[in-house]
Every structure is written in C-alpha cells, then in structure tokens.
SEKOLRO-112028 format. One record per residue: y, z, x of N, C-alpha, C, O, CB in turn; residue in one letter. Coordinates in pm, whole numbers, plus 50000, padded with zeros to 5 digits. Each point is the difference from the previous one (the first is absolute). Glycine has a CB too. Layout:
YZXYZXYZXYZXYZXa;...
END
This chain:
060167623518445501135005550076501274992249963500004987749999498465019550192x;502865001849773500944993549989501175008150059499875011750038499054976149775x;502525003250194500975007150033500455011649854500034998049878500664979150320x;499555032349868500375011449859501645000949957500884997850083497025020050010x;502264984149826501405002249895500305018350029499255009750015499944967649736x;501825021350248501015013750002499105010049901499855011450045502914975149977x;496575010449838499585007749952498625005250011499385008549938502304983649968x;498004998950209498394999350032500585012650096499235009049968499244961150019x;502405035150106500315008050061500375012249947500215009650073500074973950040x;499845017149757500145013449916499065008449979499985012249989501304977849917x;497975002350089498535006349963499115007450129498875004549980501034974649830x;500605021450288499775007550092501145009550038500904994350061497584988749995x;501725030749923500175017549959500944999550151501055006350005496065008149835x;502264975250318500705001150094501244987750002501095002650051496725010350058x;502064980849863500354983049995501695001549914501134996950039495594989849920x;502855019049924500604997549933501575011949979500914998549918496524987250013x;502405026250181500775005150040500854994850107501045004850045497665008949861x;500594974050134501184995850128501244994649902499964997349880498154992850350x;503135009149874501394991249892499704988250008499634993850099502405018149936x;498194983049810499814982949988500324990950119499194990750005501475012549762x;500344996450341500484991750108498564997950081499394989750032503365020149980x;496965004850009498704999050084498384996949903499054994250053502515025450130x;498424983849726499204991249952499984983849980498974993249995500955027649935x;501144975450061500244983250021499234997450151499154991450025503615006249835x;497915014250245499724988650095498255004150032499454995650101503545000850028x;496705007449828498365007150013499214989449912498914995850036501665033649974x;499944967249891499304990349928498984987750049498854999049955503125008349936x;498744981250230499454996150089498935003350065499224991150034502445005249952x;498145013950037499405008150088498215002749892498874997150041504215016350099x;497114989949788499025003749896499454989549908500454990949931500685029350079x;497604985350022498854985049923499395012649832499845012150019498414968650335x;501565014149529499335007749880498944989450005499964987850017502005025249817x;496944999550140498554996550034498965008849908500295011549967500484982950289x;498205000449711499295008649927498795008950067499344992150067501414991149764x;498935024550174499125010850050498765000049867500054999449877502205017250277x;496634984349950498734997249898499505012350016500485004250105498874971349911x;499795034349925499845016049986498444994450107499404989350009501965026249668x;498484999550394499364999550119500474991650116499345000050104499015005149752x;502814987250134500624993750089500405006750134500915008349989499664980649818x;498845008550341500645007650129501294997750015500234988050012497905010650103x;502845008449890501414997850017500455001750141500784992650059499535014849714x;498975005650285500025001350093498565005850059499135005849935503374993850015x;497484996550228498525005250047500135009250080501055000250065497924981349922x;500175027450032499905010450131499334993750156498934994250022500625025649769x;501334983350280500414995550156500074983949988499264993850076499375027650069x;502124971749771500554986549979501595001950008500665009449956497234982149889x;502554996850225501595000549994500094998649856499114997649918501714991650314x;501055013849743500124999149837501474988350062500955001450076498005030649735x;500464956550101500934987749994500584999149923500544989049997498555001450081x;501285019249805500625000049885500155013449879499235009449983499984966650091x;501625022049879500165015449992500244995149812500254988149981501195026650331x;498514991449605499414997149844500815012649916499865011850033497264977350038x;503655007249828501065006449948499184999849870499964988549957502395005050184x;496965015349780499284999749880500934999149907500915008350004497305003450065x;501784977749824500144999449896499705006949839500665006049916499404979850268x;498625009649831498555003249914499225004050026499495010749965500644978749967x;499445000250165498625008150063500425015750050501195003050000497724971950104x;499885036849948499375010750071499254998150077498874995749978501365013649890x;500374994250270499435002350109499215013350046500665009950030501014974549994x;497155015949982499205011150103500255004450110500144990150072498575002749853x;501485018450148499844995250134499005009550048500095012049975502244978150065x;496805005350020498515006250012499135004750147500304993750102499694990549688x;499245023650219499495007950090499055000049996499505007149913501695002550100x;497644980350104498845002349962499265006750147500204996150115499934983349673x;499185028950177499445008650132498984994550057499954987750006500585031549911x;498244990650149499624992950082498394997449939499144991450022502755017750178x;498185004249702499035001549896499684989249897498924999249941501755022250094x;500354970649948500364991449932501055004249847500474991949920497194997850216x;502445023749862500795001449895501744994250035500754997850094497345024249834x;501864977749909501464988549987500975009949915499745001949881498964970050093x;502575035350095500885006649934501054992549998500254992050090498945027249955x;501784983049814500974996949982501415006450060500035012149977498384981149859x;502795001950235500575011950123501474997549874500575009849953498194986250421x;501554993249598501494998649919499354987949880498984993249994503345011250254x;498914997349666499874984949914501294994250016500875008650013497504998149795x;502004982750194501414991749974500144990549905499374989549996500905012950207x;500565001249721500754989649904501104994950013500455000050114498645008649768x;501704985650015501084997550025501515008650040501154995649997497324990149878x;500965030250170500975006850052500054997650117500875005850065499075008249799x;499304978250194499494996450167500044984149989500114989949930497985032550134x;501664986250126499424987350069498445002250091499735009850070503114982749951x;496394997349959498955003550114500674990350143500574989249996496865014649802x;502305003150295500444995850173500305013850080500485000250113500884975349819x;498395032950013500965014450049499854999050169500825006050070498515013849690x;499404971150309499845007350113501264990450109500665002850100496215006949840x;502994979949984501104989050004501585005650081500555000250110498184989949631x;501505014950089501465006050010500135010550150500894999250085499275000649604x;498765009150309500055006950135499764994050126500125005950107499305009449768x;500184971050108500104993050170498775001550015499685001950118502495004150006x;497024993949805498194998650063499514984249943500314996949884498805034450078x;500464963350085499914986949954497904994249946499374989749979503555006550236x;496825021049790498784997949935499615010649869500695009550036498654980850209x;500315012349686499635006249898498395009050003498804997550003502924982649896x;499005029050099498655013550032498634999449891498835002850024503355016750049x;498454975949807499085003949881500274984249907500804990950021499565042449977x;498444969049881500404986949899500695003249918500305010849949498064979150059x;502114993449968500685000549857499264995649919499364990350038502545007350022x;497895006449821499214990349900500484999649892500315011049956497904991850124x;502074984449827500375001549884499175001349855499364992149931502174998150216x;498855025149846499245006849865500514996249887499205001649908500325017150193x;501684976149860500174988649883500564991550044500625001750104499485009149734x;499884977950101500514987950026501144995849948500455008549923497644987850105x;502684992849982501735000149994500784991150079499634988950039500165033249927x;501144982450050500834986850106501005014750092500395011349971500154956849801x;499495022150352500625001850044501134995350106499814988650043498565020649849x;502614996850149500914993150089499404999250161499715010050066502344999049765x;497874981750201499655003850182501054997450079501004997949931496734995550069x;502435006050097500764999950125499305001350135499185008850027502415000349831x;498954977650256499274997550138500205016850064501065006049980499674962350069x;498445036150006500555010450138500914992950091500185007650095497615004849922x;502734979249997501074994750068501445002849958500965005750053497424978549988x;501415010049848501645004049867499615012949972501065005850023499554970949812x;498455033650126500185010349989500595007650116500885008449982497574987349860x;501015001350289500605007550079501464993950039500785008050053496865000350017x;502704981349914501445000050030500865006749897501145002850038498474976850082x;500035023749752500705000949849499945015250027501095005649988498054972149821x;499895029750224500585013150048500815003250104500715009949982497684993949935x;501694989750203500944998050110501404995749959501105000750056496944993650076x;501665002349783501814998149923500665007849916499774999049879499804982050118x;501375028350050500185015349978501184991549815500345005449895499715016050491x;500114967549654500714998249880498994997949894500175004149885501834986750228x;497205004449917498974998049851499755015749936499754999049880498624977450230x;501625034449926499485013849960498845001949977499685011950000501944991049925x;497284987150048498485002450020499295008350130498774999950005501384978049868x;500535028450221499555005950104499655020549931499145008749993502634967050214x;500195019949748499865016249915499065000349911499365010049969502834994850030x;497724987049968499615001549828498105003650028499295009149958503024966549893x;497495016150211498214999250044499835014850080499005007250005500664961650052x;501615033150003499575016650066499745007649886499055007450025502504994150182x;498985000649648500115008849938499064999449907499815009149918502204992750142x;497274986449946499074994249931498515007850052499145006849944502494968950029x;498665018050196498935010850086499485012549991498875004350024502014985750082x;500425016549844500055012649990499125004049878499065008049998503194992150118x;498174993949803499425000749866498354999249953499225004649917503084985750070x;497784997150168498434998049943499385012550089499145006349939500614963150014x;500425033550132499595012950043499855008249944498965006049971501664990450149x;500635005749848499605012749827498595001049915499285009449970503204983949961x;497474990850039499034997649937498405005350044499115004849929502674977250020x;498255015350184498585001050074500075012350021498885004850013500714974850100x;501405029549897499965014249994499485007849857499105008349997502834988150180x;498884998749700499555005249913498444995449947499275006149922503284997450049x;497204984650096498514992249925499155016850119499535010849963500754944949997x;499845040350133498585012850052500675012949979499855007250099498874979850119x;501845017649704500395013049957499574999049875499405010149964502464994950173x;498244983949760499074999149880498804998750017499345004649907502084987549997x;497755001750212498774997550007499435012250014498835001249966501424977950112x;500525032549978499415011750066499955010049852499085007249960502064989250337x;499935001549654500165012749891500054992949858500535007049914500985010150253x;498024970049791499714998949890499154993349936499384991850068502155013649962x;498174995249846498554994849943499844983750015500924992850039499105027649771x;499114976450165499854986750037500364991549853500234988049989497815018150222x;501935004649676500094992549877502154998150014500514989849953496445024449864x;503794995150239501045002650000500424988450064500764992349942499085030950037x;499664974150157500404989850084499884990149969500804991250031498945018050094x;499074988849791499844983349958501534999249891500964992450012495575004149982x;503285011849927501224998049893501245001950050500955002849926497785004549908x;501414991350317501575002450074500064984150014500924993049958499175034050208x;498584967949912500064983850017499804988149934500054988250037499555020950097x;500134996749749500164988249889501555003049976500644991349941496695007249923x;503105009250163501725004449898500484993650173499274990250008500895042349744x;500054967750283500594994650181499714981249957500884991549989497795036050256x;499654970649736500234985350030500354997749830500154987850011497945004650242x;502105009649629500724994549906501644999750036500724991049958497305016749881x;502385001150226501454997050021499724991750083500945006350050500365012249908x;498264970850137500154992650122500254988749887501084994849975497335015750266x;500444987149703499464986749931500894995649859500004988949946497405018450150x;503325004949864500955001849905499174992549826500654994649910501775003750336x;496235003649756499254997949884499085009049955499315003850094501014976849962x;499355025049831498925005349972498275001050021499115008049971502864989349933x;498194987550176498675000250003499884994850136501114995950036498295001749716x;499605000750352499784992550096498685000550069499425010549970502834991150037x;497044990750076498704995050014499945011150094501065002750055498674970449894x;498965035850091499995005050105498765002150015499465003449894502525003750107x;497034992050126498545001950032499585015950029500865005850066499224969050037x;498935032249866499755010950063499965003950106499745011950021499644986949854x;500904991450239499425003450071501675005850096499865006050106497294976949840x;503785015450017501615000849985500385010349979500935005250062499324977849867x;499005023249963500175013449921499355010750112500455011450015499264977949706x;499135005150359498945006250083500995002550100500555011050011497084977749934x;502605002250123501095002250152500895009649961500255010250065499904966050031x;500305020749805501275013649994499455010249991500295006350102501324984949791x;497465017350016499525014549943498725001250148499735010850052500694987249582x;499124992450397498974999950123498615005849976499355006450082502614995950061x;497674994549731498675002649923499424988249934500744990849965500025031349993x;498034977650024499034990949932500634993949869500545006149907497475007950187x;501824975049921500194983249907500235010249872501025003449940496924971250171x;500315029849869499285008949865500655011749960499935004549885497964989450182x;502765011450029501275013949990501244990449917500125001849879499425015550414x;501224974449766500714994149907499784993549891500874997649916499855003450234x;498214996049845499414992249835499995012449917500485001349888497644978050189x;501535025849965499825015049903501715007249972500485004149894496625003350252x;503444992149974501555005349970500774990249885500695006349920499535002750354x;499734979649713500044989249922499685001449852500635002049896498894987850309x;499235008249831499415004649857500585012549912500085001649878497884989550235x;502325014949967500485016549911501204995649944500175000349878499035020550287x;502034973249949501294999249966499814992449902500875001249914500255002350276x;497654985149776500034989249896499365011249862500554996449895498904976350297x;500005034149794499525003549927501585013649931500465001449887496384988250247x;503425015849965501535007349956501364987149943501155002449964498195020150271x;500034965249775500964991649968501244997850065500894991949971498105012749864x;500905007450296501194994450068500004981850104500934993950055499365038249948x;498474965149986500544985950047498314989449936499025006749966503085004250332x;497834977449698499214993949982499364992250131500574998650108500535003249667x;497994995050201499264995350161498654990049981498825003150011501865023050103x;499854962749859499404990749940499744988250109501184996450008499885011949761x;498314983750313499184991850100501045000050113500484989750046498004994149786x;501805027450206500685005450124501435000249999500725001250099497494991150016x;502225006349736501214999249939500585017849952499345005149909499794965650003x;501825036250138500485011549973501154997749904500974993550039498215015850176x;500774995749662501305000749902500955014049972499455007649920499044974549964x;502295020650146500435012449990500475003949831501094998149946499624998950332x;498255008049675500445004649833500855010649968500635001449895497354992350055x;502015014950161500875012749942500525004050136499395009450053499175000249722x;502514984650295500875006650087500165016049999499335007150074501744971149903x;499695025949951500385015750014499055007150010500005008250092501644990849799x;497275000250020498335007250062499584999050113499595010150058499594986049775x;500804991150230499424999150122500975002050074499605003450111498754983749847x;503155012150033500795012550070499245013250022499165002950085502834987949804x;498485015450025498975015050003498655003750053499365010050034501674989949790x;498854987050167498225005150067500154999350175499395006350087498814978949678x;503155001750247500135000250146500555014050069500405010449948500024963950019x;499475023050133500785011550135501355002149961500564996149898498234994750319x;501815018049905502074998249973500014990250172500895001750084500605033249754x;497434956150179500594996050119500454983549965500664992850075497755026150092x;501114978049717500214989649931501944997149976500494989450038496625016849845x;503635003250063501275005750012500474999650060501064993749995498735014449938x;499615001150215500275004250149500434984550080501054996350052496905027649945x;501214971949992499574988650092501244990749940500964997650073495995005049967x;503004992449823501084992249914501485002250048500754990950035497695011649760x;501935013650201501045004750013500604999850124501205002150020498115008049813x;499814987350257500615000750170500274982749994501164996050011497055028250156x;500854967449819500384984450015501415000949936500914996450076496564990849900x;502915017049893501675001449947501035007050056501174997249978497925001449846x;500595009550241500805006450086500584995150136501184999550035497635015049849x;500074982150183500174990150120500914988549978501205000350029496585005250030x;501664985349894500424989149955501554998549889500824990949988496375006650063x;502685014649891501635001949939500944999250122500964992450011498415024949784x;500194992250298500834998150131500394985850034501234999949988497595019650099x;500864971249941500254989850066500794990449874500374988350009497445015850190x;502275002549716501404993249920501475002349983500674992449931497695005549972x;
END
C-alpha cells in the first residue's frame, strides 16, 4: 500500500474526469493497493468499509442462490467503482465482490468517501450518479443478452469487455469466472474455449486467455458488446 500520484488517478475512467484542483485534494484520501484474483472485495450482508476504484484489476459482482448456483449480476473495471450500495446510503452490501483479475487498485475509507460526495464542490456526487446509471444499463443489457443470445456470442462479448478493462491482450482467468457469467458448466466453457482456440480467435493456455484476432471475435460477439460500450461514453461524456 502506498500514497498514489496524480497519474495513478488517471487510470481510473471515474477519477480522472474530476478537475485537477480536486484531484489534488483527494489524493490524501486514497491508498494504491494490489488486488489478488479471487480476492473478496466486498461481502454479502457485511458492512462495506471501503470502497475500491479499479485500476487493473476486474471485479465480479456475484449471486449465489440458495441452490448453490453462482451467477454473475455486473463486472467492474476501471470505468467504475465497486461500493454502489455505499453511495446510496446503505451501509451494507447485498451481494459479492470478487476479484476475477488481479491488479491494483485505488481504495478509499467509507468515511472520506462519504464526506467527498457530500461536498457538492468536489463533483464526484454527479459524476457517480451517472456512472450508476450506466452500470444499470449494464445489468439490463447483461439479462437481455442472457435471454436472447448464444452462449458462444456472450462469452466473445466478455473477453472483448474484460480486454478493454485490463488494457492487454492477454490475462489470467479461471473457468469457473467464465461459468458465473454464461451460468453453465465449467465443461460448457472449456469447450466454448476450445472452439474459439481452434478458430484462432484467442489462445487459452494454463488459464491464460490471449486475444489473437480482435475483429473476428468482434463478429462472433453480440451488438450488446457496442450497446453496453456506447452508453458508458455517452453518460460519462456528459459530466465533462
């Protein structure tokens, strides 16, 4: 854990839209930290003491029933923040967080977070509303894809979603990650895998995903991949 630099604040999609004045004085405030993959970020019916501005790392945020199945409800990267229940004044968290890649990130107390939105001069109050909005979007279009599209489509929406988070071609990811989101067997995604590896659109080597051919595995994805992209830019253009 260390104190972070102005540019350590760029790298987060929310952060780095605030005006430099108010990023100075936020600086204080924020610890950079590294996130280990399968890491709890956040717990279900646990207070949340801290609220985590992704860098690198990908956050899950997850649903597990009573059956024991484990769905995936949103992902967050560095266009986010995980704390959402926070920002709305609930001081416990409904569902988990888990971190599905690993990375660094910015944190912040729930103490300074909640005063830093209470301060109509910092603009992080607007900005996280529109953010809200956005991620909503998201959870709208994810069970409107779950309902009406293939599972080979969807996987190739969320490898193209978490390569833009991680901003590399390649990154570590377990099956069982791939499972929560599409909400089918380990062996259903090994097999979805295998194909895309064998079409050469990505490589998949000791839980390592490489993306070989972007624009293909465009095409093979959904238009919610787009959809979803295009509303976070829209929103968020606003608040500049």
């Amino acid at each position: 854990m260390r104190t972070p630099s102005t540019a350590d604040l760029q790298r987060n999609h929310l952060l780095c839209l605030l005006k430099p004045e108010i990023q100075q004085r936020l600086l204080p405030l924020l610890n950079l930290v590294p996130v280990e993959i399968g890491q709890f970020i956040l717990q279900a019916e646990r207070p949340t003491s801290t609220v985590y501005f992704p860098l690198s790392f990908v956050s899950s945020t997850l649903k597990t029933m009573e059956d024991g199945i484990t769905m995936e409800i949103a992902t967050i990267g560095n266009e986010g923040f995980v704390g959402m229940p926070l920002f709305f004044g609930s001081q416990q968290e409904p569902l988990d967080s888990v971190a599905q890649i690993g990375g660094e990130a910015l944190t912040m107390s729930a103490e300074d977070f909640n005063n830093t939105i209470d301060d109509a001069t910092t603009g992080l109050r607007k900005l996280l509303l529109l953010y809200a909005q956005a991620e909503f979007s998201q959870v709208v279009q994810n069970a409107a894809c779950n309902r009406a599209h293939s599972m080979e489509q969807r996987c190739a929406r969320w490898i193209l979603m978490t390569q833009d988070r991680v901003h590399d071609q390649s990154f570590i990811l377990g099956h069982h990650f791939i499972s929560y989101m599409l909400v089918v067997p380990e062996t259903t995604v090994a097999s979805i895998l295998e194909t895309f590896s064998k079409a050469k659109l990505i490589s998949y080597v000791g839980g390592r995903i490489r993306v070989l051919d972007r624009p293909h595995l465009k095409n093979v994805s959904c238009e919610c991949y787009g959809d979803i992209k295009r509303e976070y830019e829209r929103l968020l253009d606003t608040a500049l």
